[in-house]
C-alpha positions in Angstrom: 0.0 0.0 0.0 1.2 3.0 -1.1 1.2 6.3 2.0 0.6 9.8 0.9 1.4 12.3 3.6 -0.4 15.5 4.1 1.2 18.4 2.5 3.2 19.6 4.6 4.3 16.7 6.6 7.5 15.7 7.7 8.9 12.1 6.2 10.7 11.8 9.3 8.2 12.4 11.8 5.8 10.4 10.2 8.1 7.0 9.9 8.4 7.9 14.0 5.2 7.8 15.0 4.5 4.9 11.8 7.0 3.1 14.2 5.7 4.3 18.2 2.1 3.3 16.8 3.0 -0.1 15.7 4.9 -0.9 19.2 1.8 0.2 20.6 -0.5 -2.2 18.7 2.4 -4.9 19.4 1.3 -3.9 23.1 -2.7 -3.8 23.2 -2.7 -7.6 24.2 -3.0 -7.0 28.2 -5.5 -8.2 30.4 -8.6 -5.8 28.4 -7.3 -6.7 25.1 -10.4 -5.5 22.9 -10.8 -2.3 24.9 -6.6 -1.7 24.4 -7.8 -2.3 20.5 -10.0 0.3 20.6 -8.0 2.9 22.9 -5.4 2.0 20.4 -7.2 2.6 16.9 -8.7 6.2 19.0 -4.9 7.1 19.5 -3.3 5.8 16.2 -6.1 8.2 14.2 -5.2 11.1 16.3 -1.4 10.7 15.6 -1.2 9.3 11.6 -3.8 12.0 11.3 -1.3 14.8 11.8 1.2 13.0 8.5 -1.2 11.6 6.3 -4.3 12.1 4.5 -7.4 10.9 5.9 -8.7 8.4 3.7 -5.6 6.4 3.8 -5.6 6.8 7.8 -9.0 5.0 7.4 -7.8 2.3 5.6 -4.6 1.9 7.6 -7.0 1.5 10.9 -10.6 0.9 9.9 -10.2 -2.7 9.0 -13.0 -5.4 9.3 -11.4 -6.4 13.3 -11.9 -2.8 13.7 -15.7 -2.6 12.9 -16.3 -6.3 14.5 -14.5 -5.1 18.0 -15.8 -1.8 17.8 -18.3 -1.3 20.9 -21.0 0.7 19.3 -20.1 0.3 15.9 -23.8 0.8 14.7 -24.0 4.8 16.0 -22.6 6.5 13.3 -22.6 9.6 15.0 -19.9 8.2 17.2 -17.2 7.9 15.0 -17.5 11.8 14.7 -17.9 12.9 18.1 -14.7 10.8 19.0 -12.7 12.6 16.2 -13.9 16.1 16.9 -15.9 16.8 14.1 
């Protein structure tokens, strides 16, 4: 898959926090794995969001898991009010 930053963005920073949110996702498996899944895809949007553009950010973190382990998947007005739109 191809990555497109935002224009803008810094290669450099954005391989860093690439990296820092992969060891994070390497870490959700604690003793609440599903809700560390879903702290982590709320933190992983916030950070990729600041180097690349927002569809890709979707399709880096909105995968199927995502959407099966989300908790109230089916309010589409949640996906908003936890991005700050």
């Amino acid at each position: 898959m191809e990555i497109r930053l935002r224009p803008g963005a810094i290669l450099d920073q954005a391989v860093t926090t690439l990296r820092e949110q992969l060891g994070a996702l390497q870490n959700v498996y604690t003793s609440t794995p599903v809700d560390s899944y879903v702290n982590w895809t709320d933190e992983a949007y916030r950070q990729l969001s600041n180097y690349v553009l927002p569809s890709q950010v979707e399709s880096l973190i909105e995968t199927k898991r995502y959407w099966a382990l989300r908790p109230d998947a089916s309010n589409s007005g949640w996906i908003a009010a936890t991005r700050g739109a």
